[in-house]
PDBQT receptor file of N, H, CA, C and O in Angstrom, charges set to zero:
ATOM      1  N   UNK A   1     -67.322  39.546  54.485  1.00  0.00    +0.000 N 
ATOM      2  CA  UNK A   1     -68.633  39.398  55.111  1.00  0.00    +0.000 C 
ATOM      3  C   UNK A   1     -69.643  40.289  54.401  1.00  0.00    +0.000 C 
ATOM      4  O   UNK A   1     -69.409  41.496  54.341  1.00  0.00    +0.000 OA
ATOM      5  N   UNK A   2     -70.586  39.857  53.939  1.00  0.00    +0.000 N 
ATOM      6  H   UNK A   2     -70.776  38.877  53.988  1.00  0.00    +0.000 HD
ATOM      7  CA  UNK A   2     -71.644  40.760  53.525  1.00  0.00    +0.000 C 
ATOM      8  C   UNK A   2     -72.578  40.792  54.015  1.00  0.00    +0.000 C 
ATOM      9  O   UNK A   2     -73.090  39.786  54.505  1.00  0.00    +0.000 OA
ATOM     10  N   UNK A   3     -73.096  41.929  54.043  1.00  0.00    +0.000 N 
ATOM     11  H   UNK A   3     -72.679  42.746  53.645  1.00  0.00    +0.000 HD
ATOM     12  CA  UNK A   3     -74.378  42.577  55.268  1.00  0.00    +0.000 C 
ATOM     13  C   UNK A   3     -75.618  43.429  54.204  1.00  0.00    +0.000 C 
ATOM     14  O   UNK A   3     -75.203  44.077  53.243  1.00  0.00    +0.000 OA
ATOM     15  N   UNK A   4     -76.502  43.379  54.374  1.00  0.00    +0.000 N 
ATOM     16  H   UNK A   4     -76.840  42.852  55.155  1.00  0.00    +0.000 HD
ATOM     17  CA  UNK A   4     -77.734  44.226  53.880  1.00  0.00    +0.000 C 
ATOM     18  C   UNK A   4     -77.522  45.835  54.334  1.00  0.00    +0.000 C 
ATOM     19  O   UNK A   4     -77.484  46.472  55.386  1.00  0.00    +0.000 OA
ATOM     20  N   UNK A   5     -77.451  45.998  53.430  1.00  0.00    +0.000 N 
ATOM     21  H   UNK A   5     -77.482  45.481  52.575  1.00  0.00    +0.000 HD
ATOM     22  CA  UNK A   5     -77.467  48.042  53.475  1.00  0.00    +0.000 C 
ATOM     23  C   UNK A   5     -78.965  48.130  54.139  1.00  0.00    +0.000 C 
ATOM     24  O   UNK A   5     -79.947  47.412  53.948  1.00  0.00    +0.000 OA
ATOM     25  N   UNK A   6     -78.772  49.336  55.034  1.00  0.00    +0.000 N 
ATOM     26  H   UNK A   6     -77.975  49.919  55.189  1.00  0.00    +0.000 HD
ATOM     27  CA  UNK A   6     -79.914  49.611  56.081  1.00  0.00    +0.000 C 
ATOM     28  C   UNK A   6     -80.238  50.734  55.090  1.00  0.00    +0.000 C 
ATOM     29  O   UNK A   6     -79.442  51.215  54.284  1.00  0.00    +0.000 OA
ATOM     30  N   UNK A   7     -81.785  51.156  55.300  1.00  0.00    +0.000 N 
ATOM     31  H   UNK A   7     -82.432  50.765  55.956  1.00  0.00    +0.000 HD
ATOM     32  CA  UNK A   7     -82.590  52.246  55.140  1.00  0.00    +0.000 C 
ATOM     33  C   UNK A   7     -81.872  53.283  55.319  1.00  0.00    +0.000 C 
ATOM     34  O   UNK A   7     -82.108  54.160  54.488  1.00  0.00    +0.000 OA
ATOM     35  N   UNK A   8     -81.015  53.558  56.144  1.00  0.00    +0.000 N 
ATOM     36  H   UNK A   8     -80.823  52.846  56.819  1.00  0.00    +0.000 HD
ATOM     37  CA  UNK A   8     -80.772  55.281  56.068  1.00  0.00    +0.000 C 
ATOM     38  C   UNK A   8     -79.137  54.712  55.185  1.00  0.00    +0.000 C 
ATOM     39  O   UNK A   8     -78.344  55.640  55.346  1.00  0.00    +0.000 OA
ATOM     40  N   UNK A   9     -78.526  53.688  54.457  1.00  0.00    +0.000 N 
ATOM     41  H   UNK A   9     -79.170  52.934  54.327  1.00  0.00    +0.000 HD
ATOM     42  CA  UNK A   9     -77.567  54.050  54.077  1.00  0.00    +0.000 C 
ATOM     43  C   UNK A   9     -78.764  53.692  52.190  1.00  0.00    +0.000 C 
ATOM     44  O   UNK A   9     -78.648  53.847  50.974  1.00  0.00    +0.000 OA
ATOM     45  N   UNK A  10     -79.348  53.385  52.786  1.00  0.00    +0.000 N 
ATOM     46  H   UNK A  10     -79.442  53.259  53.773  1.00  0.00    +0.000 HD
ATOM     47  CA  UNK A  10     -80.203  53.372  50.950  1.00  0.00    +0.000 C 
ATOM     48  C   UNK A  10     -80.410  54.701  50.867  1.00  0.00    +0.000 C 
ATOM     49  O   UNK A  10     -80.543  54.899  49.660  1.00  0.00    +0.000 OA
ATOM     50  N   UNK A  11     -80.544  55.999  51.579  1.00  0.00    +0.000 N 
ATOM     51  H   UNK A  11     -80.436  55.838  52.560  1.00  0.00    +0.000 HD
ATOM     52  CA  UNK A  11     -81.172  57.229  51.515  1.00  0.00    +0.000 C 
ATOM     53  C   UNK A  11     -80.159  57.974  51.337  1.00  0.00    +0.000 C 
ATOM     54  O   UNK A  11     -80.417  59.126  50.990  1.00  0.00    +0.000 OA
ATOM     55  N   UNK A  12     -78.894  57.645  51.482  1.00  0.00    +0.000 N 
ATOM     56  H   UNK A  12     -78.685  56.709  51.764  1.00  0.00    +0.000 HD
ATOM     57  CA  UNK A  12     -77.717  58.647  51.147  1.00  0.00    +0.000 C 
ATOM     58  C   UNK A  12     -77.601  58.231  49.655  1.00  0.00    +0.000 C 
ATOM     59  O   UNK A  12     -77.178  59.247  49.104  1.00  0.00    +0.000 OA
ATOM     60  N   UNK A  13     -77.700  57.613  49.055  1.00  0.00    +0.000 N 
ATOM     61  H   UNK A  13     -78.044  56.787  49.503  1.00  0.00    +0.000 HD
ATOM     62  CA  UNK A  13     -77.726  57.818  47.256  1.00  0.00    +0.000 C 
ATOM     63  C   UNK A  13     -76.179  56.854  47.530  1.00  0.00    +0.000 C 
ATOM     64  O   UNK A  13     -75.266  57.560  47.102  1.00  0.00    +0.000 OA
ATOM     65  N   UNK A  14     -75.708  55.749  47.990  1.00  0.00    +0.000 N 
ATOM     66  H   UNK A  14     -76.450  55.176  48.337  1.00  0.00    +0.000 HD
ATOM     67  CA  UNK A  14     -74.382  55.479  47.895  1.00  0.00    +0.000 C 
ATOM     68  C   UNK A  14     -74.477  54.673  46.280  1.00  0.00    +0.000 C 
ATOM     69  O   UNK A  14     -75.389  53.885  46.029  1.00  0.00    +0.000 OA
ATOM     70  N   UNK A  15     -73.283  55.053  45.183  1.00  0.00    +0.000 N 
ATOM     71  H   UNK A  15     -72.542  55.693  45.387  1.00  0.00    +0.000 HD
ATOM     72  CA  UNK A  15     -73.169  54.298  44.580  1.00  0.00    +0.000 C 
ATOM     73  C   UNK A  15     -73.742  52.765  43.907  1.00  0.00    +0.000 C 
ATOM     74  O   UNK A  15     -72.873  51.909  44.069  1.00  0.00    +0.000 OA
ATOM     75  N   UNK A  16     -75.042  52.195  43.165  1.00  0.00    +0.000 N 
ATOM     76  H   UNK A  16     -75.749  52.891  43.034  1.00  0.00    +0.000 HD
ATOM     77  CA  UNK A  16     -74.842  51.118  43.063  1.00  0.00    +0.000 C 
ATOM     78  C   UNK A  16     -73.737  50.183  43.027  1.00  0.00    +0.000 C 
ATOM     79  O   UNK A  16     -73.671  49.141  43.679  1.00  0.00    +0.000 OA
ATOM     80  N   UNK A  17     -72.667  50.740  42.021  1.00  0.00    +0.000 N 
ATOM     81  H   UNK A  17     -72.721  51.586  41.491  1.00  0.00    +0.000 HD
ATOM     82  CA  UNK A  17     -71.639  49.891  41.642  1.00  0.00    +0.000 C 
ATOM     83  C   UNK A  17     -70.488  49.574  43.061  1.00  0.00    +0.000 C 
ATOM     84  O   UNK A  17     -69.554  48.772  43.042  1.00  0.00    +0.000 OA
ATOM     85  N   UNK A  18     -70.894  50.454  44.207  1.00  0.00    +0.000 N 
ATOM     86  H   UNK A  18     -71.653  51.105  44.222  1.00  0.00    +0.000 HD
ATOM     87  CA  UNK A  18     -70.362  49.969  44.960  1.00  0.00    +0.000 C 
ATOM     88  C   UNK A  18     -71.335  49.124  46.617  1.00  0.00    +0.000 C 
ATOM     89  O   UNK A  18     -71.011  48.709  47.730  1.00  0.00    +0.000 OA
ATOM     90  N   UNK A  19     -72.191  49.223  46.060  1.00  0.00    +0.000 N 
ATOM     91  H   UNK A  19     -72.454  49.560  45.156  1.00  0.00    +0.000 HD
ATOM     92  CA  UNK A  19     -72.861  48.675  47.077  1.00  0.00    +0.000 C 
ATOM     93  C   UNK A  19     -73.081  47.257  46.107  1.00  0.00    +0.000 C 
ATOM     94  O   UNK A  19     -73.946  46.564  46.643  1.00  0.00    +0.000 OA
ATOM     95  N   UNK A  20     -72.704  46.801  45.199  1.00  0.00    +0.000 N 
ATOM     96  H   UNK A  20     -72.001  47.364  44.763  1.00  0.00    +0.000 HD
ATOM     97  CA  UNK A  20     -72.604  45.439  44.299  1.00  0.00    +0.000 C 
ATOM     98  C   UNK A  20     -71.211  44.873  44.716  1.00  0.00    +0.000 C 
ATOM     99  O   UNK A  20     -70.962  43.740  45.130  1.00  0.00    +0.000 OA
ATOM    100  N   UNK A  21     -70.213  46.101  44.478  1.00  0.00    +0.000 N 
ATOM    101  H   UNK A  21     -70.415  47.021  44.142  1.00  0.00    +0.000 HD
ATOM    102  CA  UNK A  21     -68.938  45.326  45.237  1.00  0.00    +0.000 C 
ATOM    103  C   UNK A  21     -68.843  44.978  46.333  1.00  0.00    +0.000 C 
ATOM    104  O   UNK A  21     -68.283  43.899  46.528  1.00  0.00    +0.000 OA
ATOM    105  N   UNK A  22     -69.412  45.847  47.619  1.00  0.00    +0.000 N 
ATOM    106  H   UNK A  22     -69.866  46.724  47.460  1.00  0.00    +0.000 HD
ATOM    107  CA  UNK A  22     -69.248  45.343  49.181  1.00  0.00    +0.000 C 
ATOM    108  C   UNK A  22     -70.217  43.568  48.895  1.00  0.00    +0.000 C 
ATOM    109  O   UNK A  22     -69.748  42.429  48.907  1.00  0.00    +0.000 OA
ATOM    110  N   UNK A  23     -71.418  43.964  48.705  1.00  0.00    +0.000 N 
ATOM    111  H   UNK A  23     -71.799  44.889  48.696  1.00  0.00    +0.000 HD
ATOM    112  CA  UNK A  23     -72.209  42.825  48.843  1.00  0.00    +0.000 C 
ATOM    113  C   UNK A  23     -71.502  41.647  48.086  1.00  0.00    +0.000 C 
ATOM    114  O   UNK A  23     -71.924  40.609  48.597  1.00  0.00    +0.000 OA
ATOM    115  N   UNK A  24     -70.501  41.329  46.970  1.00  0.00    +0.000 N 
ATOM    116  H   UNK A  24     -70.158  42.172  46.556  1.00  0.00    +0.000 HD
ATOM    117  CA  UNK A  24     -70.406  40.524  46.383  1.00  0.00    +0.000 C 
ATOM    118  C   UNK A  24     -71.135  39.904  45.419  1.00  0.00    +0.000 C 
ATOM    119  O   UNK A  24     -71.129  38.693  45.197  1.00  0.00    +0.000 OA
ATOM    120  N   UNK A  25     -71.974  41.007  44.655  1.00  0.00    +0.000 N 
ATOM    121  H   UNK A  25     -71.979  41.991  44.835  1.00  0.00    +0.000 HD
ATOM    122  CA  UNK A  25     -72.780  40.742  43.389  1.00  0.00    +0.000 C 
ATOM    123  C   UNK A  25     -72.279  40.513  42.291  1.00  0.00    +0.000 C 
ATOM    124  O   UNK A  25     -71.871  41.549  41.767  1.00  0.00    +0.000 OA
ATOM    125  N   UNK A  26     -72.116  39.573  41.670  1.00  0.00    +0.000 N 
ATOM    126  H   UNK A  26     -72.448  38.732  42.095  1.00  0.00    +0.000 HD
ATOM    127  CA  UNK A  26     -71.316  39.488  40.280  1.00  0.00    +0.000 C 
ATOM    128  C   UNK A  26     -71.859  40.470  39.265  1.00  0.00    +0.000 C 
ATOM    129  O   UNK A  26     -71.217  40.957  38.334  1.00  0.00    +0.000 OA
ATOM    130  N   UNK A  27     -72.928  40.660  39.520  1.00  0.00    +0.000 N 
ATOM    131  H   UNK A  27     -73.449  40.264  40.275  1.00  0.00    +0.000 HD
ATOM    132  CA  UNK A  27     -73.640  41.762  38.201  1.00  0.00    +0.000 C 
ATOM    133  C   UNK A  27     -74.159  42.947  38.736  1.00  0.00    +0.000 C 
ATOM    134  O   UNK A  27     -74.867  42.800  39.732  1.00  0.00    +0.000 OA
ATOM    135  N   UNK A  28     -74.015  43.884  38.395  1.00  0.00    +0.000 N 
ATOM    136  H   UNK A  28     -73.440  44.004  37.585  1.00  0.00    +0.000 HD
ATOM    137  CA  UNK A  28     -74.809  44.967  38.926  1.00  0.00    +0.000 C 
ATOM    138  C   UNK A  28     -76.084  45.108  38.861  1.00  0.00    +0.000 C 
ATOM    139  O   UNK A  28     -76.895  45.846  39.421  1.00  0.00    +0.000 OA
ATOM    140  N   UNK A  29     -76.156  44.085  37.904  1.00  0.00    +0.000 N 
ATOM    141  H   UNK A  29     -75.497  43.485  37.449  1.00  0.00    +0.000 HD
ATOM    142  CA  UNK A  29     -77.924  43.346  37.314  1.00  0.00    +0.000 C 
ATOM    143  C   UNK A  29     -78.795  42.894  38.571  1.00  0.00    +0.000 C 
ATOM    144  O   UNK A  29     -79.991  43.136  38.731  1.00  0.00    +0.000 OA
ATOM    145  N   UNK A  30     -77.918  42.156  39.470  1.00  0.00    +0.000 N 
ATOM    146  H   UNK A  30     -76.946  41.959  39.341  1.00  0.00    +0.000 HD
ATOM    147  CA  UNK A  30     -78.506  41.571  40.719  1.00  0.00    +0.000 C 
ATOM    148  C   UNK A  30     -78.766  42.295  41.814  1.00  0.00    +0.000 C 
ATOM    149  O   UNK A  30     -79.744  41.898  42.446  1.00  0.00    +0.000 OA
ATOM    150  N   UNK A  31     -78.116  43.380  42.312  1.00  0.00    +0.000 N 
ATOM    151  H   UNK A  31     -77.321  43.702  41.798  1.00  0.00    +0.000 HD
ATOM    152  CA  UNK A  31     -77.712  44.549  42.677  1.00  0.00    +0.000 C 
ATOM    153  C   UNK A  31     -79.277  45.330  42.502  1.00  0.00    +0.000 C 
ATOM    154  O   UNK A  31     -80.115  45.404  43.400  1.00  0.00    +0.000 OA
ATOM    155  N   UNK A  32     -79.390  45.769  41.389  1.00  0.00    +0.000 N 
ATOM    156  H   UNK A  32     -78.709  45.709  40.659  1.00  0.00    +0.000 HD
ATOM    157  CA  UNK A  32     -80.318  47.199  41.186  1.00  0.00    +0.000 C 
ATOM    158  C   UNK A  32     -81.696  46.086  41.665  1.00  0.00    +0.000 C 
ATOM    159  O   UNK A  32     -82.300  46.134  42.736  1.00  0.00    +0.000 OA
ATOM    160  N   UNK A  33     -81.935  45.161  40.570  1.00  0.00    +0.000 N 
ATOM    161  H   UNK A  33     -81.445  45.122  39.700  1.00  0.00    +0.000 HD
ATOM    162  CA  UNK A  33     -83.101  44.514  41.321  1.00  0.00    +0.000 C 
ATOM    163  C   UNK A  33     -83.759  44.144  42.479  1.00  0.00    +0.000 C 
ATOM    164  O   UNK A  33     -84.948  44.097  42.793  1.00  0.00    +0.000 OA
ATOM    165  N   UNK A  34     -82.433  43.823  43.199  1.00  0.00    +0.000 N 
ATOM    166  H   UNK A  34     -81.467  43.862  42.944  1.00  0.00    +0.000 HD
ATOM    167  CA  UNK A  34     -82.773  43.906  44.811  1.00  0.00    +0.000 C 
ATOM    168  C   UNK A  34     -83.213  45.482  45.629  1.00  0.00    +0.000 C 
ATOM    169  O   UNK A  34     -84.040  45.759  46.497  1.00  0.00    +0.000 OA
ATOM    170  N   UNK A  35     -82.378  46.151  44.990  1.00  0.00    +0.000 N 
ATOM    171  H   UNK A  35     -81.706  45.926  44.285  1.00  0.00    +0.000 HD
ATOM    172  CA  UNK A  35     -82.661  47.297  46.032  1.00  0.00    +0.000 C 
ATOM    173  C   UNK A  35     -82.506  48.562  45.163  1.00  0.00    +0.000 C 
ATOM    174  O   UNK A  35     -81.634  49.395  45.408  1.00  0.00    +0.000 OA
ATOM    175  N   UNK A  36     -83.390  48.684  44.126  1.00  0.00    +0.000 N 
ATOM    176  H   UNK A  36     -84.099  48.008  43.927  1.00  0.00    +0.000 HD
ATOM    177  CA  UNK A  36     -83.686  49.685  43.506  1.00  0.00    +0.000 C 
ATOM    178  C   UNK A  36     -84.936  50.194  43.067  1.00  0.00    +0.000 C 
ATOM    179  O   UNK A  36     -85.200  50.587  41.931  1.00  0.00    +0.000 OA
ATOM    180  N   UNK A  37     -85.974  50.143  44.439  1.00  0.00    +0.000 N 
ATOM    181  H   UNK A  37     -85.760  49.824  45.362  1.00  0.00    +0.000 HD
ATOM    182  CA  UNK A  37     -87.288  50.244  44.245  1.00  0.00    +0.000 C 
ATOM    183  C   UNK A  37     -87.092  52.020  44.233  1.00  0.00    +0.000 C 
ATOM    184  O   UNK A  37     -86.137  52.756  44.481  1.00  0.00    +0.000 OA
ATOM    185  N   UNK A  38     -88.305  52.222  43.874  1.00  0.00    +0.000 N 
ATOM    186  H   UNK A  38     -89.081  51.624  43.672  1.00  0.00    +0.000 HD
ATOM    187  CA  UNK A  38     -88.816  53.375  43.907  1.00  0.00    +0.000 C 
ATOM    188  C   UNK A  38     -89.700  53.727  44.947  1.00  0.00    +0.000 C 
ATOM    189  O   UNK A  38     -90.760  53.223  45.318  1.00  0.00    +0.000 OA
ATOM    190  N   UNK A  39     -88.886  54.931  45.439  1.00  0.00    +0.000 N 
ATOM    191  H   UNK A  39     -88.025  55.340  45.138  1.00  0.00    +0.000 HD
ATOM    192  CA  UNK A  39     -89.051  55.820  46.771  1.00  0.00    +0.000 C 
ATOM    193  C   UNK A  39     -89.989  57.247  46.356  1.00  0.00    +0.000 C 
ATOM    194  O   UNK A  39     -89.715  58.069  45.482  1.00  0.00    +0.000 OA
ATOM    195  N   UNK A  40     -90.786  57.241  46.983  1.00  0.00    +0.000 N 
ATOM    196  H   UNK A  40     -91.009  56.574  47.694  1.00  0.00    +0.000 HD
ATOM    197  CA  UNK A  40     -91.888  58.451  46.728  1.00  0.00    +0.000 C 
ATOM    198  C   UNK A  40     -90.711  60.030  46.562  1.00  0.00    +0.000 C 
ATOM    199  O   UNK A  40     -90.911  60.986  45.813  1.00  0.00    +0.000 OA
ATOM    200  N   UNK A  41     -89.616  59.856  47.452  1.00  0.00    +0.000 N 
ATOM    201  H   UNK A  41     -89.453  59.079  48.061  1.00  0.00    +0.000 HD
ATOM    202  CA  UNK A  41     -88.750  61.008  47.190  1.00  0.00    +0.000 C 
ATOM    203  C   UNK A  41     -88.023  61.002  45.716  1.00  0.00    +0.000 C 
ATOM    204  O   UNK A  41     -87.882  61.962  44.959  1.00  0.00    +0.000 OA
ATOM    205  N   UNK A  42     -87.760  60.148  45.599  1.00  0.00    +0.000 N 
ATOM    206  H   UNK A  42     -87.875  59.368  46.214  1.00  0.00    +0.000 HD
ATOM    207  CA  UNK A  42     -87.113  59.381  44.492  1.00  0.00    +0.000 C 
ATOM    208  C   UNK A  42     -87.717  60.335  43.239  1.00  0.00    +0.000 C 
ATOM    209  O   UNK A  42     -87.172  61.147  42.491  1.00  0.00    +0.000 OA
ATOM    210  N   UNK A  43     -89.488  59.718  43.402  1.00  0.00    +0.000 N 
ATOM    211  H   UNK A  43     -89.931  59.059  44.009  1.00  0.00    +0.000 HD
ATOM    212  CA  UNK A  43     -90.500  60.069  42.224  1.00  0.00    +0.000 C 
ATOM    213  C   UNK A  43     -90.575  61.867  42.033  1.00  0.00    +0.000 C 
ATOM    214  O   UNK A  43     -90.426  62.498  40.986  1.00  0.00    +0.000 OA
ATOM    215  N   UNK A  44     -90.880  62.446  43.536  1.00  0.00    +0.000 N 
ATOM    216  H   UNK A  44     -91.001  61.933  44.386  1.00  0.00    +0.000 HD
ATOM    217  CA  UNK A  44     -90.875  63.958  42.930  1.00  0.00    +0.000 C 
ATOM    218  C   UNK A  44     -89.256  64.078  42.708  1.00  0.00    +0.000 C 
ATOM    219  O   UNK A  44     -89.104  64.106  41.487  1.00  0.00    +0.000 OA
ATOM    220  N   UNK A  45     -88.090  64.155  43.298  1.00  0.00    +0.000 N 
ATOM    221  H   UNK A  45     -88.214  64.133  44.290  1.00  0.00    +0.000 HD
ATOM    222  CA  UNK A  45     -87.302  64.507  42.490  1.00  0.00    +0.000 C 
ATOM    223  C   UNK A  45     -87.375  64.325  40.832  1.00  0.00    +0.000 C 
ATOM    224  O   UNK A  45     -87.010  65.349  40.256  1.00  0.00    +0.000 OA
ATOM    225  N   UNK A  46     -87.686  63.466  40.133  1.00  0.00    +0.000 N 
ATOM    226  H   UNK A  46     -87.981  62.634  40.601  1.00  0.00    +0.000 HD
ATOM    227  CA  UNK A  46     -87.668  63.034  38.983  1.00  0.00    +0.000 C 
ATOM    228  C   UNK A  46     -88.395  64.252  38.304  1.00  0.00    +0.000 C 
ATOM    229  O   UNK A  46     -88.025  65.068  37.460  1.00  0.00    +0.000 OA
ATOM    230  N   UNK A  47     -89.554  64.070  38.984  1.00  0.00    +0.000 N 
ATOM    231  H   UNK A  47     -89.855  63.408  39.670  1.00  0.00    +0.000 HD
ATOM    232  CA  UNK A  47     -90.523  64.995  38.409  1.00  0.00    +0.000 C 
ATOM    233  C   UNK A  47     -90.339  66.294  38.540  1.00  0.00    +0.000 C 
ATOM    234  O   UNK A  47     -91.097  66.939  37.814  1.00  0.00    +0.000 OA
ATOM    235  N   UNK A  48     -89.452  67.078  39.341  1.00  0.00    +0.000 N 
ATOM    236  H   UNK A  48     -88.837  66.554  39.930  1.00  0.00    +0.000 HD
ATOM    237  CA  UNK A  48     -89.392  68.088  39.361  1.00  0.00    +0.000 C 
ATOM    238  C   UNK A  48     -87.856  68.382  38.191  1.00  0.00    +0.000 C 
ATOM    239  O   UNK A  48     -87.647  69.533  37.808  1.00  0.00    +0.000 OA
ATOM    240  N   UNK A  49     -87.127  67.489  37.843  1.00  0.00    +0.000 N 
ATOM    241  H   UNK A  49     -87.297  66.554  38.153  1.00  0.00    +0.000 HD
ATOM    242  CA  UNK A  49     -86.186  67.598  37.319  1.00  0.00    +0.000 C 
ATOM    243  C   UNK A  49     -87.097  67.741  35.286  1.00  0.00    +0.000 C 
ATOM    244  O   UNK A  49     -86.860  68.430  34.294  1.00  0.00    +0.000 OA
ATOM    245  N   UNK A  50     -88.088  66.679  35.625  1.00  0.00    +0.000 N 
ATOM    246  H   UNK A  50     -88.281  66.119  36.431  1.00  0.00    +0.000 HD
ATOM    247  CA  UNK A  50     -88.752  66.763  33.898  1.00  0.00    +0.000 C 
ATOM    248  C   UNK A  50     -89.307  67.600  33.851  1.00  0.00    +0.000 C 
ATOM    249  O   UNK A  50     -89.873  67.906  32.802  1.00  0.00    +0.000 OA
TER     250      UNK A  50
């Protein structure tokens, strides 16, 4: 059965490659596109890391 990952399990950082396997994504390609937007937390981490 595959289900949509909720907001607070997108905020724990789980694995792409396994949130492609639960869902049944053949590509991890399909995977990041769906649910790999960019999160304002997301952005300052980045920035504080460059």
């Amino acid at each position: 059965m595959n289900r949509v990952p909720n907001r607070k399990q997108a905020h724990e950082r789980i694995h792409p490659k396994i949130v492609q396997e639960r869902l049944g994504h053949a590509n991890i390609s399909t995977t990041l596109n769906i649910y790999s937007h960019v999160t304002p937390g997301i952005q300052r981490a980045a920035a504080l890391r460059f």
